[in-house]
C-alpha positions as CSV (number, residue, x, y, z in Angstrom):
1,X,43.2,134.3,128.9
2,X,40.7,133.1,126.5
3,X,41.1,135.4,124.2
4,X,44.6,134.4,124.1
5,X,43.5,130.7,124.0
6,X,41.4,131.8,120.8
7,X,44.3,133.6,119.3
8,X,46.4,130.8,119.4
9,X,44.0,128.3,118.2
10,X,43.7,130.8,114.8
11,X,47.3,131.2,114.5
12,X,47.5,127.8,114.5
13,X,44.7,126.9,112.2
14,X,46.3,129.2,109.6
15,X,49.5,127.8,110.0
16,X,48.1,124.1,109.5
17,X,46.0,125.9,106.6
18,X,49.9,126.4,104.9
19,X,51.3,123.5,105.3
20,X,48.5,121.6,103.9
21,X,49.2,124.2,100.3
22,X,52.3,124.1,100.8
23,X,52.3,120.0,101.1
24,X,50.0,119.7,97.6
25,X,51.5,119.7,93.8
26,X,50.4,122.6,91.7
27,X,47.5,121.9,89.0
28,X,49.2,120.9,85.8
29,X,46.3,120.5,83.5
30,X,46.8,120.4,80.2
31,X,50.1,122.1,80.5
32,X,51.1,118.3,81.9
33,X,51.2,116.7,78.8
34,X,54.0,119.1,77.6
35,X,57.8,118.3,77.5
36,X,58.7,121.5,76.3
37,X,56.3,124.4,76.2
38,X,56.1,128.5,76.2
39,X,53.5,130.6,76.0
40,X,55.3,133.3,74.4
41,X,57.8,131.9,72.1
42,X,59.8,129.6,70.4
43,X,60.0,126.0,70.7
44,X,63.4,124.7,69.3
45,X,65.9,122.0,69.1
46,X,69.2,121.5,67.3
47,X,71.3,117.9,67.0
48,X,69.4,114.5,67.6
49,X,67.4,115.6,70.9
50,X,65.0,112.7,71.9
51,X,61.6,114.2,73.7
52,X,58.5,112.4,75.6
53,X,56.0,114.2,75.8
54,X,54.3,116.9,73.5
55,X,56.3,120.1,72.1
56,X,54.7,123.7,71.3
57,X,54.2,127.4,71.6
58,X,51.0,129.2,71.9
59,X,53.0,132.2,70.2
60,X,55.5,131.2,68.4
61,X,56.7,127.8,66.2
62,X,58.9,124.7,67.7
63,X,61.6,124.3,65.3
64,X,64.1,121.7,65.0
65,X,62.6,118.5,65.9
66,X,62.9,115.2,64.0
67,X,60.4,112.2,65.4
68,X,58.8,113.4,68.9
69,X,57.2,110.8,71.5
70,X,54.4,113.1,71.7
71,X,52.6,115.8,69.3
72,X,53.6,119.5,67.8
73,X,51.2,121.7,69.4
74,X,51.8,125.5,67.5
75,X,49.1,128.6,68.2
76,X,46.3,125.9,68.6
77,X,44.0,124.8,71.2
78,X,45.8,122.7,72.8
79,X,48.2,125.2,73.4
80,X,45.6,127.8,74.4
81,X,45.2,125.3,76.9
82,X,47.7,124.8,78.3
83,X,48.5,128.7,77.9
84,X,45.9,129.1,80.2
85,X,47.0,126.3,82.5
86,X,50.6,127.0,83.0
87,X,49.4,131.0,84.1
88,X,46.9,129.2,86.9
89,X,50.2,126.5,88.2
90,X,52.3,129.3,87.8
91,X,50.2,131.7,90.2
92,X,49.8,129.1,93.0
93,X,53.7,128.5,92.9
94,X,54.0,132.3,93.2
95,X,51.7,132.3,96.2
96,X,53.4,129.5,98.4
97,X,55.3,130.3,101.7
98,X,58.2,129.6,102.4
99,X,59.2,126.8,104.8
100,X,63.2,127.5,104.3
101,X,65.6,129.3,103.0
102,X,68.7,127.6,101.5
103,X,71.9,129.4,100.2
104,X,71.7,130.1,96.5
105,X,74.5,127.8,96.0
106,X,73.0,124.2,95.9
107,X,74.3,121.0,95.9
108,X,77.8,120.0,96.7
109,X,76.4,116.8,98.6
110,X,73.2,118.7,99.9
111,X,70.2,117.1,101.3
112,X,67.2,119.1,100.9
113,X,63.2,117.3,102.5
114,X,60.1,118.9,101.2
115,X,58.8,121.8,101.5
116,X,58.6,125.0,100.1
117,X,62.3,126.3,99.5
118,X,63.0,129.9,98.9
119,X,65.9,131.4,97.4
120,X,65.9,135.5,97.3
121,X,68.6,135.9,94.5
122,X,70.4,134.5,91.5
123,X,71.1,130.2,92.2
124,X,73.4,128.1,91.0
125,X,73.4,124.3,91.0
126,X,76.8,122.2,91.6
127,X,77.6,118.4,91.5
128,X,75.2,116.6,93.7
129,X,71.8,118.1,95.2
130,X,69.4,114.9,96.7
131,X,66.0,115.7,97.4
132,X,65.1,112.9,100.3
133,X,61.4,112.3,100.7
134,X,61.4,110.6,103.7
135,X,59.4,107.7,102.5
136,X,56.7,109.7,101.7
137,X,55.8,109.1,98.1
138,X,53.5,112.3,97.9
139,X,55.8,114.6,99.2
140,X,56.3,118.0,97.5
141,X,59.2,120.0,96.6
142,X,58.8,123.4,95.4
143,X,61.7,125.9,95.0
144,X,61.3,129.6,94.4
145,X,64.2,131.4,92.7
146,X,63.8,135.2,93.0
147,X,66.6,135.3,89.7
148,X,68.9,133.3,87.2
149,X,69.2,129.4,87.9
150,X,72.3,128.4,86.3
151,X,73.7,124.4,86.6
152,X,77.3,123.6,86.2
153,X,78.9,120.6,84.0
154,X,77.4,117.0,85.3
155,X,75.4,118.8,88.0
156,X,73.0,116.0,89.3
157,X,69.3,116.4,90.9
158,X,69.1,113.2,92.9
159,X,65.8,111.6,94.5
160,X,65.5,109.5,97.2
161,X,63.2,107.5,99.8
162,X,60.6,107.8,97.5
163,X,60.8,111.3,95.8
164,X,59.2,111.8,92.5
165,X,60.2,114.1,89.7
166,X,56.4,114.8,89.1
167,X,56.1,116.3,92.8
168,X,59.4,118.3,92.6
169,X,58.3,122.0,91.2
170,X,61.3,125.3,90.2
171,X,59.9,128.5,89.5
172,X,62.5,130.6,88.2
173,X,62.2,134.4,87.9
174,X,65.1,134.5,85.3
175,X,66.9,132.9,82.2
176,X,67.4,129.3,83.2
177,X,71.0,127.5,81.9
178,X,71.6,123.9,82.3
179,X,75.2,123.0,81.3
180,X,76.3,120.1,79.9
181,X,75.8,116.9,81.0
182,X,73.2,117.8,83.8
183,X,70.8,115.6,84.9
184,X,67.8,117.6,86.7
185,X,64.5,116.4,87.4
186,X,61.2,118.5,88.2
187,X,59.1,120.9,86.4
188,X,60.9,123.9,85.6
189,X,58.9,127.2,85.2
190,X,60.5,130.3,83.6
191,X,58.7,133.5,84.3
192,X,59.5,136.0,81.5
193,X,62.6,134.6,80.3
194,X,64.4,131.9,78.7
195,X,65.2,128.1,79.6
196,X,68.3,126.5,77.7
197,X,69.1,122.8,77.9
198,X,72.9,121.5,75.9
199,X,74.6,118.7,75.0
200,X,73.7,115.3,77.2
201,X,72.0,117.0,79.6
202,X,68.6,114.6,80.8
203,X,65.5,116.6,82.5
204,X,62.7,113.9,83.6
205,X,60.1,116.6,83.8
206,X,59.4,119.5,81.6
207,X,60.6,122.8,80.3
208,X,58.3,125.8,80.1
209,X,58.3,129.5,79.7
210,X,55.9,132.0,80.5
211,X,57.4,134.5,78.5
212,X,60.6,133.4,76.7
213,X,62.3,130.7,74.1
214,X,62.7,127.4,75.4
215,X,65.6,125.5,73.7
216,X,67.5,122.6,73.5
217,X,70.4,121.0,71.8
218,X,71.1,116.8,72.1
219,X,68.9,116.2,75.4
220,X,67.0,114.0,77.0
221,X,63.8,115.1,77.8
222,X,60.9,112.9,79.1
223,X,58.2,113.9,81.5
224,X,57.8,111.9,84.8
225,X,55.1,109.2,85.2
226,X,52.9,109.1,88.3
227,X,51.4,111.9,90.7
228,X,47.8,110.9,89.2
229,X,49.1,110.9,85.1
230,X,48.0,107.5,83.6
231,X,50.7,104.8,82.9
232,X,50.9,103.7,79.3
233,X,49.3,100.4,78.3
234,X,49.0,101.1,74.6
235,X,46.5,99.7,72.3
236,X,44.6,95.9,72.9
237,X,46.6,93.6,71.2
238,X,45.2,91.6,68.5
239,X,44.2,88.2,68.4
240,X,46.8,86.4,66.6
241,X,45.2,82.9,67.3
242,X,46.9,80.3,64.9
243,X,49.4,82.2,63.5
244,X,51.2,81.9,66.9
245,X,52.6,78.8,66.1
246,X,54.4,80.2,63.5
247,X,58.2,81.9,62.7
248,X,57.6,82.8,59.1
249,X,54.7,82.7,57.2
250,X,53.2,83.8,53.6
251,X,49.5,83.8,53.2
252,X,50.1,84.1,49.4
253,X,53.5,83.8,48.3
254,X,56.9,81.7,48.3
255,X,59.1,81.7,51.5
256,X,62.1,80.6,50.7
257,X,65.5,80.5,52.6
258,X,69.5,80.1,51.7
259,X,72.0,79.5,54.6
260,X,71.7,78.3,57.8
261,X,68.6,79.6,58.8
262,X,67.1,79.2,62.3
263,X,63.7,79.3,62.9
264,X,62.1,78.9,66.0
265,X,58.0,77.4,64.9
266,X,56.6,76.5,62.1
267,X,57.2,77.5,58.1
268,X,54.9,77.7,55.3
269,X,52.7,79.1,53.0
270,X,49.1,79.1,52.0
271,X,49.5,79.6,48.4
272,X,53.4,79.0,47.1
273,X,56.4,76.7,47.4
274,X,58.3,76.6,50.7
275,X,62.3,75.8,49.9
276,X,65.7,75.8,51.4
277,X,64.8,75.3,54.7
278,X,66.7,72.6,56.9
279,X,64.3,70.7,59.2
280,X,67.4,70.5,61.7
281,X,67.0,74.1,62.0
282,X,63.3,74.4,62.1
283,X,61.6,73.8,66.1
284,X,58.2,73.0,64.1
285,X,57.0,71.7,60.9
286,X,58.1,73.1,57.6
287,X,54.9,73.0,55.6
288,X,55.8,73.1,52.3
289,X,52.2,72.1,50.9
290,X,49.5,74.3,52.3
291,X,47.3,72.4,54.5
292,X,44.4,72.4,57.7
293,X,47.0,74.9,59.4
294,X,48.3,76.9,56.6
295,X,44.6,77.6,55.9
296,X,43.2,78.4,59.5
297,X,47.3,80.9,59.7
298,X,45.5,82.8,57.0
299,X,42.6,83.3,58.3
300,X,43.8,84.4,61.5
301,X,46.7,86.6,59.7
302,X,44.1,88.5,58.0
303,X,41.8,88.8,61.1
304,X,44.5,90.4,63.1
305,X,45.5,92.5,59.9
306,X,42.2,94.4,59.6
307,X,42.1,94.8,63.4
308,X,45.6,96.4,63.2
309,X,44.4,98.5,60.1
310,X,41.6,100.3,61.7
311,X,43.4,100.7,64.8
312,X,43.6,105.0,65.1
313,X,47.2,106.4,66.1
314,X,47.5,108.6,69.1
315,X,51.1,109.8,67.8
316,X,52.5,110.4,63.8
317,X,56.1,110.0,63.9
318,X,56.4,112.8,61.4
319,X,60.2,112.0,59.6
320,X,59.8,108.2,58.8
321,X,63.1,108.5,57.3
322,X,65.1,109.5,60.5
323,X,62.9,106.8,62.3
324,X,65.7,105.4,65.0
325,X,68.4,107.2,65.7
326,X,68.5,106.3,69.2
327,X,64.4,107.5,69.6
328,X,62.8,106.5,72.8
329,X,59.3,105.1,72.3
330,X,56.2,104.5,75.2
331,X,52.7,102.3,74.4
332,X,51.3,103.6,71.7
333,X,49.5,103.4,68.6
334,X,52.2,104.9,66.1
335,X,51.7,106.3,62.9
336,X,54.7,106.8,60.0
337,X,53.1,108.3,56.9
338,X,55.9,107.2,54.0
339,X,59.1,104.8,53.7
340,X,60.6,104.2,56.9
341,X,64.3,103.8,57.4
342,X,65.3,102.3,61.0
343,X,69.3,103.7,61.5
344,X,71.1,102.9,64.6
345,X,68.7,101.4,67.6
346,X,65.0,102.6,68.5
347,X,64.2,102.2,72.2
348,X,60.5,101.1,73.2
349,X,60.5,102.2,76.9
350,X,57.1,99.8,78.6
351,X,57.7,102.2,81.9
352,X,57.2,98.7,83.6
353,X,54.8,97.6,82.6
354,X,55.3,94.5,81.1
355,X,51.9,93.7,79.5
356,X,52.1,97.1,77.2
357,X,51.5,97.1,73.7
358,X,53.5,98.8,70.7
359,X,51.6,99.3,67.7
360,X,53.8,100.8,64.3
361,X,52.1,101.5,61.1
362,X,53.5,102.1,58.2
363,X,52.2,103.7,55.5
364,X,55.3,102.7,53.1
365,X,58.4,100.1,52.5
366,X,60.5,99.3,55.9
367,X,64.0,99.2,55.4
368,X,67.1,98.5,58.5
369,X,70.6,99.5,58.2
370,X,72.8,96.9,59.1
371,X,73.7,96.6,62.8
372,X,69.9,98.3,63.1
373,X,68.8,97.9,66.6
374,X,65.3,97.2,68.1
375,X,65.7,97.8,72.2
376,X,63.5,96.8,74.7
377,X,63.3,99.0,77.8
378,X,61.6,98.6,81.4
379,X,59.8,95.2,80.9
380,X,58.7,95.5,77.7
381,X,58.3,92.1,75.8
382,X,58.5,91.6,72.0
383,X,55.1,89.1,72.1
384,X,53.6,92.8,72.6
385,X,54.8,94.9,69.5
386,X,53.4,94.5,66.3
387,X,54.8,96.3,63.0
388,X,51.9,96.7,60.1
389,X,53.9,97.8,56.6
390,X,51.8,98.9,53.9
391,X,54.9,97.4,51.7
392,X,57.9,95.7,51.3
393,X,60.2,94.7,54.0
394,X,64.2,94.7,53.9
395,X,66.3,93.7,57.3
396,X,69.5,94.5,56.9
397,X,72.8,92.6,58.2
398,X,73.1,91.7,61.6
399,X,70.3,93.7,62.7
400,X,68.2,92.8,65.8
401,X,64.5,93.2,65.3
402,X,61.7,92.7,67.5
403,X,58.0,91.9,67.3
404,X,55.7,90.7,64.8
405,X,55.8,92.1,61.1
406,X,53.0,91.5,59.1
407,X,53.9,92.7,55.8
408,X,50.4,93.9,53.5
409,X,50.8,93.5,49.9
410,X,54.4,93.6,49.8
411,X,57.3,91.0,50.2
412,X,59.7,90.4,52.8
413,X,62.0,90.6,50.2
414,X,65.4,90.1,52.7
415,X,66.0,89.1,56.2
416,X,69.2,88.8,55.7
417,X,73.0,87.4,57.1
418,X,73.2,87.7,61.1
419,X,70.0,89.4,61.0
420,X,68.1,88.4,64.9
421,X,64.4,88.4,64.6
422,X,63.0,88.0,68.2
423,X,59.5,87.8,66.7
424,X,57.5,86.5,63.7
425,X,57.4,87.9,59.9
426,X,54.0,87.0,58.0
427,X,53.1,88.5,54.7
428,X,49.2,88.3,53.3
429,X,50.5,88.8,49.8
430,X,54.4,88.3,49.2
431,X,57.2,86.1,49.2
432,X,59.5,85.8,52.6
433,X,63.1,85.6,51.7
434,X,66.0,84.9,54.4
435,X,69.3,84.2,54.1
436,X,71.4,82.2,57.8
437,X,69.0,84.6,60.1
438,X,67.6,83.2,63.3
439,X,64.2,83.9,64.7
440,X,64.0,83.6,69.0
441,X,60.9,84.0,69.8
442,X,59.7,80.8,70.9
443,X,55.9,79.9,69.2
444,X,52.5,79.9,71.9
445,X,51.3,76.7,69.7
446,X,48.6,74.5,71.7
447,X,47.4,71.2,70.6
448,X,43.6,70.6,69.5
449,X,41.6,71.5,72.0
450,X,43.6,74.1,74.1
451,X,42.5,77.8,74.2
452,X,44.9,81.1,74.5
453,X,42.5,82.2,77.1
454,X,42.9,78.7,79.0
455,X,47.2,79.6,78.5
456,X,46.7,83.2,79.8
457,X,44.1,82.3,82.8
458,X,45.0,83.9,86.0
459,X,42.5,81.9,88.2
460,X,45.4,79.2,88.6
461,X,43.7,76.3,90.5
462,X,47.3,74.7,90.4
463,X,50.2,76.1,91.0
464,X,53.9,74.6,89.3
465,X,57.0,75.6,91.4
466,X,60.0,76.7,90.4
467,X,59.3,77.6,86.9
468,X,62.0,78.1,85.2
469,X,62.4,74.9,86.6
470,X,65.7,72.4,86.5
471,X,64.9,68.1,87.8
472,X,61.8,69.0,89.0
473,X,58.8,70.6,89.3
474,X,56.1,70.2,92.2
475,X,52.4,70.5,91.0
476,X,50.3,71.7,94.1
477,X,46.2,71.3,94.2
478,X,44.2,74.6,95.4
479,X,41.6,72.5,95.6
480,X,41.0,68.7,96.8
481,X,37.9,68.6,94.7
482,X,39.3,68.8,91.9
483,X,42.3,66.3,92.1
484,X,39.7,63.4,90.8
485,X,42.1,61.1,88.1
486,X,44.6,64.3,87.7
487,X,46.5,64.2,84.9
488,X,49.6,66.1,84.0
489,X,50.6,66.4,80.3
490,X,53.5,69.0,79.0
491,X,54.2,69.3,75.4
492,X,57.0,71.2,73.7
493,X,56.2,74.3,72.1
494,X,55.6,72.5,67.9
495,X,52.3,70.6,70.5
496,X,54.3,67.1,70.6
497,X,53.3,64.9,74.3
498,X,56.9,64.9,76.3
499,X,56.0,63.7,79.0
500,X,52.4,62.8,81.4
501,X,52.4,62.1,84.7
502,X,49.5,61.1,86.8
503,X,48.7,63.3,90.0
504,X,47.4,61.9,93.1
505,X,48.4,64.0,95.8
506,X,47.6,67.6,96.8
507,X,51.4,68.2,95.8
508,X,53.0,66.1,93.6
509,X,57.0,65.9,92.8
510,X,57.7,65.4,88.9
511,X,61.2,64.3,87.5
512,X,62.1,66.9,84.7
513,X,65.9,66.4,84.3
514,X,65.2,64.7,80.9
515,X,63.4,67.8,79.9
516,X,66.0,70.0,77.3
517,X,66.2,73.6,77.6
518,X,63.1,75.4,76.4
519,X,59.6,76.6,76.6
520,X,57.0,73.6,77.5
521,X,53.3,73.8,77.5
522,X,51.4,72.0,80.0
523,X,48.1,70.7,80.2
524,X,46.2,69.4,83.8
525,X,43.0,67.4,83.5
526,X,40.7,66.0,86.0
527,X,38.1,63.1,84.8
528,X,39.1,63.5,81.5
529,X,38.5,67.4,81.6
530,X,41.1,70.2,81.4
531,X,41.0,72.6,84.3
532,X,44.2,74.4,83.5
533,X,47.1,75.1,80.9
534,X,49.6,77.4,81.1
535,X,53.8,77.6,79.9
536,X,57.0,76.4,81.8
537,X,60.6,77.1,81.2
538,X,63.1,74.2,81.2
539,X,66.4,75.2,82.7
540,X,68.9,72.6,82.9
């Protein structure tokens, strides 16, 4: 009997043993960074495909692309890499047991939970397959195919309860066909044979081959975020102190308008006349004789210039030319060696997170189509993306751009009709020129004696509920010792007093219904000192 007791104690440590494999992701490595990847073959694309992620062969050339979210990795050692990576995942997939054994024909409304699913034959995938991970957010799916995987038109791979594309694994021993319109998430693995992606078809993971061409013809492909890969932030932002109270500004050179213009700050120039502009249009101060402010706007313009110009690029984007064309973009430090022609829309994808930076620059002229398109995607914000042109600048009609230019040694010779800037334009040397365009982006400017680092200080002491707000706003004390002679002052965003209010109480009610729509700045003081600024939206 105890021998029998032992027995089924080893039996079940070995079974425990497989289920905790079976439960962990393959090892990636290098091989993770890859989109699209073989070991043995080519790489290609044909149409406007838009990847994330890097593209290569470690025997063979990848063909085809225009402007990759990532980097061409051909016979080098990257690719020896991950060459040597994919053989090590591709081994441990090989080696997993299987916990069950669906029909070869998936989907049709099928729910599959993780585990290791085993398919002895040739699989085909139809409509909709859901892979349900019970609310576990590490839970692994891994599907062995002993032959061809084949998907039919707008076949779908859905997750749910917390499944991630990252943890979902399909090692294929045979050609792999996704038709049309597919969309398919996980990491697909081709052992000695082909994987072929067509028209509109969408894989968040990646593509590889151990032995085989990998190809693709107008996809989406973009591999997944989490399951221990970082999560983009992009490059620290520069300091762009005073020049944040600006819309348009030359550090050297005329800027100079015709049409109803819109600008949301301040206009001027350091060195050259400032015209056409009506002050009914203007938020701030048209400064058409340089000053105290123009002065301190250069300096800072040029500080956040040569911070920019150092800044190394992670990515070239290596056809400035074909730069758009519906490109999806992550945090990054960007690189376009030439003239740059933005066509159609550009997507800058912040994967959430809404404090990531986008850094272009550009080693040439920028020129827009009209109806040019610059989209924000997933939280990203347009105080966070910053355009550096070696060279002149031309936005065509009724484009919408986004984020801060700061044109070097060039002019911004035309924002023109329609155009939507929801950012700033500053040239070092150059004239601005705009004709009835409107800038959105509402200015950061402080009066004397309040710091950006005071603005953005996440210690709040004091707290201001709602904001947005609408007839009023409560201002609540974390602290009794500090509400000594509390003070409330808000300003609107060109630093003019709108209103100040004393505080007495822990929580005090403030009448805002006289307040227009807009972005305020507020300043709270105690004995004379200020313990906290920040911004609040007016919502009437």
């Amino acid at each position: 009997m105890k021998k029998n007791l032992l027995k089924s104690i080893a039996l079940l440590a070995l079974i425990s043993g497989f289920n905790n494999v079976n439960g962990q992701a393959p090892t990636l490595g290098t091989a993770a960074t890859f989109a699209l990847f073989s070991s043995n073959g080519a790489v290609t694309n044909t149409g406007s495909s838009q990847v994330t992620g890097n593209v290569g062969s470690n025997n063979g050339a990848g063909t085809g692309f225009g402007n990759v979210n990532g980097t061409m990795h051909d016979m080098d050692g990257t690719s020896a890499k991950a060459f040597a990576d994919l053989g090590v995942a591709y081994k441990d997939l090989d080696g997993r047991i299987a916990t069950n054994n669906p029909a070869p024909l998936l989907g049709n409304g099928q729910t599959l939970f993780p585990g290791v699913h085993f398919i002895g034959q040739a699989a085909t995938l139809n409509l909709k397959l859901t892979l349900d991970a019970k609310g576990d957010p590490n839970a692994v799916f891994i599907f062995k195919i002993q032959g061809a995987f084949a998907s039919n038109a707008s076949a779908k791979v859905i997750l749910a309860n917390g499944a991630k594309a990252c943890n979902v694994f399909w090692k294929i021993e045979g050609m792999v066909s996704l038709a049309s319109g597919t969309t398919f998430r996980g990491t697909i693995i081709a052992n000695n044979a082909a994987v072929s992606l067509l028209s509109g078809d969408t894989l968040e993971g990646r593509a590889f081959s151990t032995t085989g061409a990998v190809s693709i013809s107008n996809s989406l492909v973009y591999t997944p975020i989490g399951c221990g890969s970082p999560y983009l932030t992009g490059p620290t932002a520069p300091d762009m102190g005073s020049t944040n109270c600006y819309g348009l500004f030359s550090a050297n050179g005329a800027v100079s308008n015709s049409g109803e213009t819109h600008v949301m700050g301040d206009v001027g120039s350091n060195k050259g006349p400032v015209t056409g502009f009506n002050p009914l249009f203007v938020s701030g101060k048209i400064r058409s004789t340089p000053d105290n402010s123009t002065q301190q706007c250069s300096t800072d313009l040029f500080k956040a210039y040569n911070y920019l110009n150092v800044l190394a690029p992670d990515i070239e984007l290596l056809y400035p030319a074909q730069f758009g064309n519906n490109l999806v973009l992550t945090p990054h430090t960007y690189l376009l060696k030439g003239a740059t022609s933005l066509t159609n829309k550009v997507y800058l994808n912040a994967e959430g997170n809404a404090n990531a930076i986008f850094v272009f620059k550009l080693a040439g002229a920028l020129t827009t189509s009209t109806y040019a398109n610059v989209i924000l995607m997933n939280n990203a914000q347009s105080k966070n993306v910053f355009w550096v042109v070696e060279g002149a600048v031309t936005i065509n009609n009724y484009s919408t751009f986004r984020g801060t230019i700061i044109c070097n040694n060039g002019a911004l010779g035309a924002i023109n009709t329609g155009v939507v800037l929801d950012g700033k334009a500053f040239t070092t040397t150059g004239g601005i020129t705009s004709t009835a365009m409107t800038t959105i982006m509402a200015p950061v400017c402080l009066p004397t004696g309040i710091t950006s680092n005071e603005t953005e200080n996440s210690l709040k002491t004091v707290s201001l509920a709602p904001n947005p707000f609408s007839n009023s706003v409560t201002v609540s004390y974390n602290s009794l010792s500090l509400l000594n002679n509390g003070t409330i002052t808000i300003y609107n965003v060109a630093g003019e007093e709108m209103m100040r209010t004393s505080l007495s109480n822990q929580a005090t009610i403030i009448e805002t219904s006289s307040l227009p729509d807009g972005i305020y700045v507020y300043k709270i003081s105690s004995d004379g000192q200020t313990v906290q600024t920040g911004r609040i939206v007016s919502q009437q």
